[in-house]
C-alpha positions in Angstrom: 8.0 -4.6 -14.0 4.6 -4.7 -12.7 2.5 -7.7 -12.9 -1.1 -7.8 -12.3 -2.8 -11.5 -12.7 -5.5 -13.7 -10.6 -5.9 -16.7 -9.0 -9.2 -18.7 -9.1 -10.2 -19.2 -5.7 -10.0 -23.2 -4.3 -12.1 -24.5 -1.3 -9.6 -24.7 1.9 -7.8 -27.9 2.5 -8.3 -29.2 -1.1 -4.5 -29.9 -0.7 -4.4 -31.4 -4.6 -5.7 -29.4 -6.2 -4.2 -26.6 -4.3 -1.1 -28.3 -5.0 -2.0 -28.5 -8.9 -2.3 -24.7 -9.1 0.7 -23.7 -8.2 2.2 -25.9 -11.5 0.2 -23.7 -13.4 2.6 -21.9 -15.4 5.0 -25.0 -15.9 2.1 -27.1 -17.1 0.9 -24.5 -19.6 4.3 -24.6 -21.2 3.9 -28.4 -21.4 6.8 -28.8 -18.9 5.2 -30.9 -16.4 2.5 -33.3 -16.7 -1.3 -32.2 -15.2 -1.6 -36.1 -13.6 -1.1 -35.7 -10.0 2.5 -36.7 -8.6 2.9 -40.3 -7.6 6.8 -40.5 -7.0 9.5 -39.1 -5.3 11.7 -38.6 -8.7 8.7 -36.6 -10.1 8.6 -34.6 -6.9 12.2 -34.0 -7.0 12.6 -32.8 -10.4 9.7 -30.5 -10.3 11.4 -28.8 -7.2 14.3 -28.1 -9.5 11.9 -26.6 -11.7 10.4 -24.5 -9.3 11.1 -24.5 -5.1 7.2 -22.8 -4.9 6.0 -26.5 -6.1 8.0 -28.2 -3.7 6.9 -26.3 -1.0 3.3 -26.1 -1.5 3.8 -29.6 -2.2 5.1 -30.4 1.0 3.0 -27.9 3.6 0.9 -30.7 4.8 4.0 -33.1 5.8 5.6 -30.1 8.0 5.6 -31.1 12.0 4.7 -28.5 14.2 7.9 -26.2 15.5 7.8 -24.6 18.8 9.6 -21.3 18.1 12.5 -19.3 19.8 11.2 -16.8 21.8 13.1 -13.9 22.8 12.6 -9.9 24.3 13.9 -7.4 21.7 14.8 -3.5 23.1 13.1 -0.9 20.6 13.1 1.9 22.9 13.7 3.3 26.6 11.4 0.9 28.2 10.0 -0.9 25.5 10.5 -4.7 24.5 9.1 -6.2 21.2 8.5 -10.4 21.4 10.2 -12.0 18.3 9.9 -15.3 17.8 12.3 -17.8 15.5 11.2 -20.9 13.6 14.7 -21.4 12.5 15.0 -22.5 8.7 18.0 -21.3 6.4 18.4 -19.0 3.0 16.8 -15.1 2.9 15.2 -14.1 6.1 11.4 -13.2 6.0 10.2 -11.5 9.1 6.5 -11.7 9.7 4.2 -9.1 11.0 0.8 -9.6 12.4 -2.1 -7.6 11.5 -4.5 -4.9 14.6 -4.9 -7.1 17.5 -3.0 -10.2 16.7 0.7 -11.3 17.8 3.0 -13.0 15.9 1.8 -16.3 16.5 -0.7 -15.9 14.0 1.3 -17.2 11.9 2.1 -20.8 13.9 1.3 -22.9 11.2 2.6 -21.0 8.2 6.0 -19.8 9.5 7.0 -23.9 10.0 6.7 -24.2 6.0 8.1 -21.5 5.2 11.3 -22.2 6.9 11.5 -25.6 5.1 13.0 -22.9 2.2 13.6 -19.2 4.4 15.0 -18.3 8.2 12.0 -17.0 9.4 10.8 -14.4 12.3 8.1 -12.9 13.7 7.4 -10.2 15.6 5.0 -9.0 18.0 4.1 -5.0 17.6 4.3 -2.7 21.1 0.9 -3.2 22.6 0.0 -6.2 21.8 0.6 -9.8 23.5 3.6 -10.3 25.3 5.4 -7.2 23.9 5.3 -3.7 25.8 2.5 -1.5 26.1 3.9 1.9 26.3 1.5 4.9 27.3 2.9 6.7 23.6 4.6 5.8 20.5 1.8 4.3 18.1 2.8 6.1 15.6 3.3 4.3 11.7 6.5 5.7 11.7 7.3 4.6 15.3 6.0 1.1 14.4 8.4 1.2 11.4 11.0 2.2 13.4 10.6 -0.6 16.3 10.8 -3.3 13.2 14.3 -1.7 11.9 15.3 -2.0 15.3 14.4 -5.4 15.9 16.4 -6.1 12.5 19.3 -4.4 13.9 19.5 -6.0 16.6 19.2 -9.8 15.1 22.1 -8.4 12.2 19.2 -9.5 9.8 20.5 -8.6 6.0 18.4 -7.8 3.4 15.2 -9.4 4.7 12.1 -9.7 3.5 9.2 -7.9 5.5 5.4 -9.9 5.0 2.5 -8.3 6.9 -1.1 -8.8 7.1 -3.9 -6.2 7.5 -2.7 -3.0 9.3 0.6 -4.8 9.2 0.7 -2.5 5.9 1.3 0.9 7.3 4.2 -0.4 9.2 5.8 -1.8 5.9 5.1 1.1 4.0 6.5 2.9 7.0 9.7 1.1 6.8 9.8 1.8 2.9 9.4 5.2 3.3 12.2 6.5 6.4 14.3 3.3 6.0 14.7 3.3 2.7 17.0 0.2 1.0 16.4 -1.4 4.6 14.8 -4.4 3.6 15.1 -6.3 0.1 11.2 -6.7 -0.3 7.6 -6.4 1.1 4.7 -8.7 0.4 1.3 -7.1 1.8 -1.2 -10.2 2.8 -4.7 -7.8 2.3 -2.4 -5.3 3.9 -2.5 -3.1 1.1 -5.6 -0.6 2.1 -5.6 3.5 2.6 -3.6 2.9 5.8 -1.2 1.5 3.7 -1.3 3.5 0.4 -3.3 6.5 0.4 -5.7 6.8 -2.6 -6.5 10.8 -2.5 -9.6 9.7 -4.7 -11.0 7.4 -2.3 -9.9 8.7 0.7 -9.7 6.5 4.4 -12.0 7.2 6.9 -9.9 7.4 9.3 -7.3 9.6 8.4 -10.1 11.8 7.0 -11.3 11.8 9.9 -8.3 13.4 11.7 -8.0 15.9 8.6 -11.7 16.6 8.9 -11.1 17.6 12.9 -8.3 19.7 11.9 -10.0 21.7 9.9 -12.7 22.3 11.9 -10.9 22.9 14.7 -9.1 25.4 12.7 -12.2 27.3 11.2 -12.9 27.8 14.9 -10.2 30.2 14.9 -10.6 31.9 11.9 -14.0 31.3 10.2 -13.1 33.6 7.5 -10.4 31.8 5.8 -11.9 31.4 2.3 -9.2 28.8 1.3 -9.5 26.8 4.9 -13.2 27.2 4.5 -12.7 25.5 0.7 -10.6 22.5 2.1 -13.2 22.0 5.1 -16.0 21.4 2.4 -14.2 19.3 0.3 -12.7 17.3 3.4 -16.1 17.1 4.0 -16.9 15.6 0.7 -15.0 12.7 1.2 -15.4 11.9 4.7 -19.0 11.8 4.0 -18.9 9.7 1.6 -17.0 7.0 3.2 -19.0 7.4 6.4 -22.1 6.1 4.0 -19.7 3.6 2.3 -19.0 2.3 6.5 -22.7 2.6 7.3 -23.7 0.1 4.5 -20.9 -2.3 5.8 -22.2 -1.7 9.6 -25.7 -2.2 8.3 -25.1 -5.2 6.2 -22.6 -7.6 8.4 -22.6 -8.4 12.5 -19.3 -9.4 14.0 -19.6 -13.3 14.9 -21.1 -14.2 18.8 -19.8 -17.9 19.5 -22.0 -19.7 21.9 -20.9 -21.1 25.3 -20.8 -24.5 23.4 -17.9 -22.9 20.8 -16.2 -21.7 24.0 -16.4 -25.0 25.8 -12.6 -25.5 24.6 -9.9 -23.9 22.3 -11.1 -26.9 19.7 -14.9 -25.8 19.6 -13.8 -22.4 19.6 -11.3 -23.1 16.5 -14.0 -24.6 14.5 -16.0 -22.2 14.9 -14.1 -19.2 13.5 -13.3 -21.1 10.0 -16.1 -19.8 9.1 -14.9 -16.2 9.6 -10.7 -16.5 9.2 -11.3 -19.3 6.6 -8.9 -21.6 8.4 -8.2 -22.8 11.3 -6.7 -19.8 13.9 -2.9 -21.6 15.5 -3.8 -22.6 19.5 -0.8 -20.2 20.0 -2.6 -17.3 19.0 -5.7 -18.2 21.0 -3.9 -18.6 24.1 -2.3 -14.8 23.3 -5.6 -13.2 22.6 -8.6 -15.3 25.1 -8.4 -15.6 28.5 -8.2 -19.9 29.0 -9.8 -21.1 32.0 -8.6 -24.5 33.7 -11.3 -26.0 32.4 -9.9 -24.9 29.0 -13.0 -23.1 27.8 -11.9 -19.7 26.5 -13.2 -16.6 28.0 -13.0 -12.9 27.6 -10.1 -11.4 25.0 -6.9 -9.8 27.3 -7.1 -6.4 26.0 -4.1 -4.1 26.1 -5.2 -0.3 26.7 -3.2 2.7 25.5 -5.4 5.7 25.5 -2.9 7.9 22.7 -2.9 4.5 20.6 -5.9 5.0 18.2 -5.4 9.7 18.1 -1.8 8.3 16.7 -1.9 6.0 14.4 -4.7 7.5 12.1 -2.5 10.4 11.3 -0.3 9.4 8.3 -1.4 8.9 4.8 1.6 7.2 2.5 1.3 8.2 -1.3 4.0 5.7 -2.9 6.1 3.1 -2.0 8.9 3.1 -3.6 10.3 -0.8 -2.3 9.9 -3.7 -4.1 6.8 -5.4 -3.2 4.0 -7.9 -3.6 0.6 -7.3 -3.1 -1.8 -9.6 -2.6 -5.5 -8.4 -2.8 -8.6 -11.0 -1.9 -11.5 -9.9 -4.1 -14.1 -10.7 -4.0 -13.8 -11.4 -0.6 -15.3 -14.5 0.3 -18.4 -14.3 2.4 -18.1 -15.4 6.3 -20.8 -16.2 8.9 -20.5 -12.7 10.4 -22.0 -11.2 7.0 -25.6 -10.8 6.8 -28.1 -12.8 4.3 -30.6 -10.4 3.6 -30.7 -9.9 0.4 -30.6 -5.8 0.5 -28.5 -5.7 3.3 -25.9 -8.1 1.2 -26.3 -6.0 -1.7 -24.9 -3.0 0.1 -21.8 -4.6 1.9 -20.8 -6.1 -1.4 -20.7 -2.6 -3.7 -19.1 -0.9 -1.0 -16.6 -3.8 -1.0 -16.0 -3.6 -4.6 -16.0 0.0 -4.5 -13.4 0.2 -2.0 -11.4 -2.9 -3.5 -11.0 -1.1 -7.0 -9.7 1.9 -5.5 -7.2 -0.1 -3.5 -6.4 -1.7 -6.3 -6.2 1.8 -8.6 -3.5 3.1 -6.3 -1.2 0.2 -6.5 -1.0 -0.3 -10.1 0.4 3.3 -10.2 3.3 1.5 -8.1 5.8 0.4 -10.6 7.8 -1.9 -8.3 4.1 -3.6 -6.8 3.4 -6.9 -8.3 0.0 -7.2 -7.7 -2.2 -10.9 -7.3 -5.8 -11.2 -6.6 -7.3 -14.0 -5.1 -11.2 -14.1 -5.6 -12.9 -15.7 -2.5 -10.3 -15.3 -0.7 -10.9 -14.5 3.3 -9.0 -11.5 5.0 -6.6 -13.7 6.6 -5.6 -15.0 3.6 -2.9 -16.4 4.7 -5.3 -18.9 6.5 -8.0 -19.6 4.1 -5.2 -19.7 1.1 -2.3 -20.9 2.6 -0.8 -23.1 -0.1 -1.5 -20.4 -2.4 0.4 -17.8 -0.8 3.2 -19.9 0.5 3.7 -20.4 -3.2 3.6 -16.9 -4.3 5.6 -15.8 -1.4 8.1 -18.3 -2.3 8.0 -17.5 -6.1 8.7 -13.7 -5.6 11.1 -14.2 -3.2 13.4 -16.7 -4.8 13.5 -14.3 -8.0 15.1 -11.1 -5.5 18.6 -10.3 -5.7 21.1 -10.9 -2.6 23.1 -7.2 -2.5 23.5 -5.9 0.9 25.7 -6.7 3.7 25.3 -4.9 7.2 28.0 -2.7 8.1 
């Protein structure tokens, strides 16, 4: 059954009243009491009522965990990092948005393994994993995660990606299907992930749009080819102005040589941008660290077929159980522009583009969709209690089924 609700946006590290939210439902049934809790008997019988309260109410008392780190084998010469936080009940296995590793997620996977077994995994190119000449395909990246769950014997899990994270998940849904119990899309759910033929994706219309014309080079008197090309054209067009207002109307954050000065400064600077504070880990995998410990230049990882591959796929359903959790409007960061025109533009092509995401999913009948207004695009960061609890609700309520043969 699909659900499609909000959640009113709360300024980060307002742990109450974080904390109060997520008794919502209870308290509107007149279950729980709105007062704040004061005892460890309250505490304990609102966990029985709901494990989501117990662990939102608990994600600032969780230590920090070093995880396991280990080398998986996807492929002839490739080796995927996955890292283990340990914990007990369903397995979740993490996956990191374009150009992060799975240490993103160094502060949130340690409270969610106070109720799951949690993993995370690195994608090929990227941090410590391999960086193959080939292979970036959606469907390749789907296939190194079912391989990586193979290989760990993990049953029934329950796949959580962020940002182009989504393509790999609807990926999985797609050639691996009844592979994993569940996904829950963390603003992973755009056109990469769910193609809205309405809206289109600039990317993958631009890879069509190539096609055709590369085509019409051959045979410029193909009425129907000549048909497609112009409405291809259409739609590219129009998203190429929906990207030029965005272009024209944010810049990507500089930091000064002050925010560099160590991985501290540098932290605090970017919670403006992630809305939260980005783990050290993930720092150290991205930014070169000097002995000083000012942070220099990003470690880039070059694959010259990476970018021609992945842009080819458009996905029109999927089909798994999932949760999808949309930030809308998304809250402003320091990279976005204050003019007022300028502003004006990146917000209506953010809604525009929003409302089509968010068209295509409700047409998904096992999507449960959430938005979070304000929310930043590493929502996981700038919401976290939030979407621990939601992560926890909607996995709690899924079936155990499937053994592995």
């Amino acid at each position: 059954m699909q659900a499609d609700f909000s959640i009113p946006n709360l300024p980060h590290g307002d742990f109450q009243k974080k904390a109060h939210f997520t008794v919502q439902f209870a308290v509107e049934s007149n279950m729980i009491s709105t007062k704040p809790l004061k005892t460890l008997g309250q505490l304990l019988f609102l966990c029985l009522l709901s494990p989501a309260v117990c662990i939102s109410q608990a994600t600032l008392d969780v230590p920090a965990i070093s995880p396991k780190q280990q080398f998986i084998s996807v492929a002839p010469g490739v080796k995927l990092e996955v890292l283990d936080w340990g914990g007990s009940g369903r397995d979740l296995v993490l996956l990191a948005g374009g150009g992060n590793t799975a240490h993103v997620f160094a502060t949130l996977a340690p409270k969610l393994a106070r109720h799951f077994h949690v993993f995370g995994i690195t994608r090929r190119g990227a941090g410590a994993s391999s960086t193959p000449p080939s292979g970036y395909t959606a469907r390749q990246y789907g296939d190194d995660i079912v391989a990586v769950l193979d290989a760990l014997r993990l049953t029934n899990p329950v796949l959580i990606g962020h940002s182009i994270a989504g393509e790999e998940m609807s990926a999985v849904s797609k050639y691996h299907e009844g592979r994993v119990a569940a996904l829950v899309y963390l603003d992973a759910g755009g056109p990469f992930a769910l193609y809205n033929p309405e809206h289109g994706d600039i990317d993958t219309d631009r890879i069509e749009l190539q096609e055709d014309l590369a085509k019409l080079g051959q045979n410029k008197f193909d009425h129907t080819l000549i048909v497609k090309t112009l409405t291809d054209e259409t739609r590219y067009r129009r998203n190429l102005q929906d990207l030029r207002d965005e272009i024209e109307g944010a810049e990507a954050p500089s930091p000064s040589e002050l925010d560099r000065s160590s991985i501290a400064a540098f932290q605090n600077y970017f919670v403006g941008y992630y809305g939260g504070i980005m783990p050290e880990d993930e720092i150290r995998q991205k930014y070169q660290i000097a002995a000083t410990g000012a942070v220099g230049e990003r470690i880039s990882h070059a694959s010259p077929n990476r970018v021609a591959e992945l842009e080819m796929e458009r996905f029109n359903s999927v089909e798994t159980r999932a949760l999808v959790v949309i930030p809308s409007p998304e809250g402003l960061n320091r990279g976005v522009t204050r003019d007022p025109v300028k502003l004006a533009a990146y917000k209506a092509q953010e809604v525009s583009r929003k409302q089509g995401q968010l068209e295509i999913w409700r047409k998904q009948k096992r999507a449960q969709i959430v938005v979070i207004p304000n929310a930043m695009h590493y929502v996981f960061l700038s919401n976290e209690a939030e979407v621990i609890s939601l992560i926890t609700g909607f996995v709690d309520q899924l079936p155990f089924s499937k053994t592995l043969e």
